[in-house]
PASEBA-1860 file (N, C-alpha, C; in nm, 3 decimals):
! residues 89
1> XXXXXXXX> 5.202/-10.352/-4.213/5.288/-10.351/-4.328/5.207/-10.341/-4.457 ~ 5.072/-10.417/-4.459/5.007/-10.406/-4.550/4.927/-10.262/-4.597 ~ 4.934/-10.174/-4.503/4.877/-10.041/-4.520/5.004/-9.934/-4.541 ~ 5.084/-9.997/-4.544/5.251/-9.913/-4.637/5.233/-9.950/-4.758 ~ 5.232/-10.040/-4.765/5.253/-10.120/-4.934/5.108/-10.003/-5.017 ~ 4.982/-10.021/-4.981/4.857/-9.969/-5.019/4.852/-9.811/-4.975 ~ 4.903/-9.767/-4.892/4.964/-9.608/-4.916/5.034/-9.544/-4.995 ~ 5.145/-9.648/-5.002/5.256/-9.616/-5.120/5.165/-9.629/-5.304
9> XXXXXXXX> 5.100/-9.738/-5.310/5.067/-9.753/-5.444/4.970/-9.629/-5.474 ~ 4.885/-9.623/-5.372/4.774/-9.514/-5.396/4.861/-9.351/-5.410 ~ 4.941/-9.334/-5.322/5.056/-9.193/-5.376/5.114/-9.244/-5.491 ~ 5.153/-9.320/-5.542/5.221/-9.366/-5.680/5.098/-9.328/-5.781 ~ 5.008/-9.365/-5.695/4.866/-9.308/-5.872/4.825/-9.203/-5.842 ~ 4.818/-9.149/-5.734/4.810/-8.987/-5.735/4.922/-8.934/-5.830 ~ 5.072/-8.905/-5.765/5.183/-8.874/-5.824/5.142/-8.881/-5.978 ~ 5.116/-9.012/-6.034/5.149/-9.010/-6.192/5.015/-8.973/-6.275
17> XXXXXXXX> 4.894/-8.936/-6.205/4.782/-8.836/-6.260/4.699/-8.968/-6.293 ~ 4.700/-9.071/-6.177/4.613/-9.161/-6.272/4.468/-9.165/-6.234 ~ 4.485/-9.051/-6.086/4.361/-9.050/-6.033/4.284/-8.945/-6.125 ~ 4.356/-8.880/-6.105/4.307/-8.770/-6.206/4.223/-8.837/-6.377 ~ 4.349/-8.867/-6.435/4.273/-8.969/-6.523/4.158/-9.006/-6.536 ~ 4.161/-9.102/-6.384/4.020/-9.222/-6.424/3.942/-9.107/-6.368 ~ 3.927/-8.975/-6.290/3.796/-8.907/-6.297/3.737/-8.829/-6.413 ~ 3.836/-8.786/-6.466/3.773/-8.753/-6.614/3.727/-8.861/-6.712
25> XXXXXXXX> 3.750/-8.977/-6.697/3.744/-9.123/-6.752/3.518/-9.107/-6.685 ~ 3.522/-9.123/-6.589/3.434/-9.177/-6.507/3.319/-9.035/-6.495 ~ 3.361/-8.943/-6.462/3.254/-8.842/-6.511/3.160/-8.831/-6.618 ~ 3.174/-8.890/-6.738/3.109/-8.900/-6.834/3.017/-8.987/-6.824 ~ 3.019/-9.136/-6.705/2.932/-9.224/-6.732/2.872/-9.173/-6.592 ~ 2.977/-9.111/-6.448/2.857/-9.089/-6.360/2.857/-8.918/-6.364 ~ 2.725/-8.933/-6.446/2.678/-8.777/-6.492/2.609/-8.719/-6.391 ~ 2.548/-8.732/-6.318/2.485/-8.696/-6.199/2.563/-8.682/-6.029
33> XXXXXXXX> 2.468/-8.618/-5.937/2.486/-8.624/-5.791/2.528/-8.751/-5.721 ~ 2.358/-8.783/-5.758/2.355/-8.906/-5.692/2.426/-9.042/-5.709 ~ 2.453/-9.023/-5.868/2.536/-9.169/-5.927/2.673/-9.188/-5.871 ~ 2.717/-9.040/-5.865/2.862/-9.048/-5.794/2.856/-9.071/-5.628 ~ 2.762/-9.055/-5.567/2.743/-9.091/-5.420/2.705/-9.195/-5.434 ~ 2.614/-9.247/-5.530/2.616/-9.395/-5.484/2.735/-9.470/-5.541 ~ 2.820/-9.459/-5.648/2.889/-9.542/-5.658/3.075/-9.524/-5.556 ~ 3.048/-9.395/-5.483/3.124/-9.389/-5.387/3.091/-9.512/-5.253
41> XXXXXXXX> 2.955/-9.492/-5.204/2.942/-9.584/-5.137/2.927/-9.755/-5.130 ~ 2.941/-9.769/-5.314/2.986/-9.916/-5.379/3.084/-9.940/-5.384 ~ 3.187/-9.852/-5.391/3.348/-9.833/-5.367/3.394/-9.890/-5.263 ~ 3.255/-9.829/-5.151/3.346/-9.835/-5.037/3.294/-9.948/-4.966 ~ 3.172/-10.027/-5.019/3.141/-10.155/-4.975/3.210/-10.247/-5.047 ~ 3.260/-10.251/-5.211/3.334/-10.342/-5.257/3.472/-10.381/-5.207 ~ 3.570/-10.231/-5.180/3.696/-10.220/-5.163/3.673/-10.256/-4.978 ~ 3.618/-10.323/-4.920/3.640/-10.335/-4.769/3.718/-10.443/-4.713
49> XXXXXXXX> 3.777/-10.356/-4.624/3.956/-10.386/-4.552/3.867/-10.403/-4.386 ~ 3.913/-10.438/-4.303/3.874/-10.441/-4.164/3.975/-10.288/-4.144 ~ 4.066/-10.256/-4.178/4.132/-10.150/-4.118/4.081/-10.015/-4.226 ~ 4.221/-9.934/-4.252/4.196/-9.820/-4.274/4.251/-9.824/-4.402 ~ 4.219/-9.966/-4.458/4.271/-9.960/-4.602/4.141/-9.923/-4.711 ~ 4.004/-9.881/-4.665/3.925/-9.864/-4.758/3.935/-9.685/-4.789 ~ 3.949/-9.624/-4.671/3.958/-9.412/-4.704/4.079/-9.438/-4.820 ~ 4.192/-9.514/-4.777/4.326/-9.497/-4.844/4.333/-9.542/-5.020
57> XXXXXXXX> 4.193/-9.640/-5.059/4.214/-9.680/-5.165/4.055/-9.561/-5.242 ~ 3.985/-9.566/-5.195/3.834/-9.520/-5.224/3.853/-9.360/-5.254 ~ 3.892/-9.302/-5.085/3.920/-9.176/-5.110/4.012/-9.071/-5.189 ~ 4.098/-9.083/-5.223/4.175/-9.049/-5.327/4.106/-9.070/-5.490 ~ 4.069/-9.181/-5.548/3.992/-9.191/-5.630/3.885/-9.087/-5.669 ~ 3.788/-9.110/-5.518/3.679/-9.022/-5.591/3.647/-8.897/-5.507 ~ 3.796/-8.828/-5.452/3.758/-8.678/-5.444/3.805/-8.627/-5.555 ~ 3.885/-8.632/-5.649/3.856/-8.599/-5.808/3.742/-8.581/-5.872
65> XXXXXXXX> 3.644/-8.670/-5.837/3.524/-8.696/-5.904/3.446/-8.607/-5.798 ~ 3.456/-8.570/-5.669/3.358/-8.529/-5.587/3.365/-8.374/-5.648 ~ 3.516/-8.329/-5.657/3.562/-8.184/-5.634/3.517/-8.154/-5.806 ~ 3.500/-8.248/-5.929/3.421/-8.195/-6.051/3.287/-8.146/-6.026 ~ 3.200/-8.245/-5.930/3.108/-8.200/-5.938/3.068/-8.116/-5.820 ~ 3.141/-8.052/-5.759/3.097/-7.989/-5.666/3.026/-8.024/-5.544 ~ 3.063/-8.149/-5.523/3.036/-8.230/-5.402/3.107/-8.210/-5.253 ~ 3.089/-8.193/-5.160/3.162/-8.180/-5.068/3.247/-8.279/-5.014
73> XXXXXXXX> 3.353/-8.238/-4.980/3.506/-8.346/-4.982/3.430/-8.388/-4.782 ~ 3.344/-8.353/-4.708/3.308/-8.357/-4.593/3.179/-8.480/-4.643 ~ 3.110/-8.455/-4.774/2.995/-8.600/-4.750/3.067/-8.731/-4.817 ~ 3.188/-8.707/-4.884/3.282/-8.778/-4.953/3.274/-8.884/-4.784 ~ 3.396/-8.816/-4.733/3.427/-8.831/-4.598/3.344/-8.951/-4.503 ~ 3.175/-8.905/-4.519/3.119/-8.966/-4.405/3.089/-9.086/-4.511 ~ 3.048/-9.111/-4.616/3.006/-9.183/-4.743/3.097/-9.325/-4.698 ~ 3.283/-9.270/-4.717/3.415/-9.380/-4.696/3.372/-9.424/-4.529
81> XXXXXXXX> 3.346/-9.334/-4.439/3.371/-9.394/-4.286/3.222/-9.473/-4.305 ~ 3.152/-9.434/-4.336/3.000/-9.488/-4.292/3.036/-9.670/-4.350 ~ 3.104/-9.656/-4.468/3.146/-9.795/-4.525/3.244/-9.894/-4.481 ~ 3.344/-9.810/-4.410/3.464/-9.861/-4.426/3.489/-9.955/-4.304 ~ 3.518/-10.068/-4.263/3.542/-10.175/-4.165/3.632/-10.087/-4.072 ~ 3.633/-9.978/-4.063/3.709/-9.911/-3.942/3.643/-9.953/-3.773 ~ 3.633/-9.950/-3.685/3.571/-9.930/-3.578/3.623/-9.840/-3.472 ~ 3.619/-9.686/-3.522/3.711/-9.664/-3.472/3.560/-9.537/-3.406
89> X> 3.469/-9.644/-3.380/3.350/-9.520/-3.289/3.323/-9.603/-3.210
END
């Protein structure tokens, strides 16, 4: 039930451009490659769920920020799983 509630809010800030927003917000301070990979993978150690609530809150956020800088939405990807309390290997 708790991963409805945190699906729904995260499409509610997609929907109203807030992701969008905070990546133009956040591009300016992570100006680089690497700053945005690493603070993807701070994302995804701060925001940690035992389930599949860390892709659902992390990922949305910062493929905005991946797809400015021309990052691949595939190292996005392994960045959230490599972090995320999933165990689903």
């Amino acid at each position: 039930m708790l991963l409805v509630f945190i699906g729904g809010f995260v499409a509610l800030v997609e929907k109203s451009g807030g992701a969008g927003a905070l990546a133009e917000k956040v591009i300016h301070v992570l100006n680089t490659r690497v700053k945005i990979q690493v603070s993807a993978w701070l994302g995804g150690i701060l925001i940690f769920s035992p389930d599949i609530g860390t892709p659902l809150i992390v990922g949305p956020v910062f493929e905005k920020v991946f797809d400015k800088m021309k990052i691949s939405r595939e190292k996005l990807a392994w960045i959230i799983d490599s972090t995320s309390g999933t165990l689903s290997h």
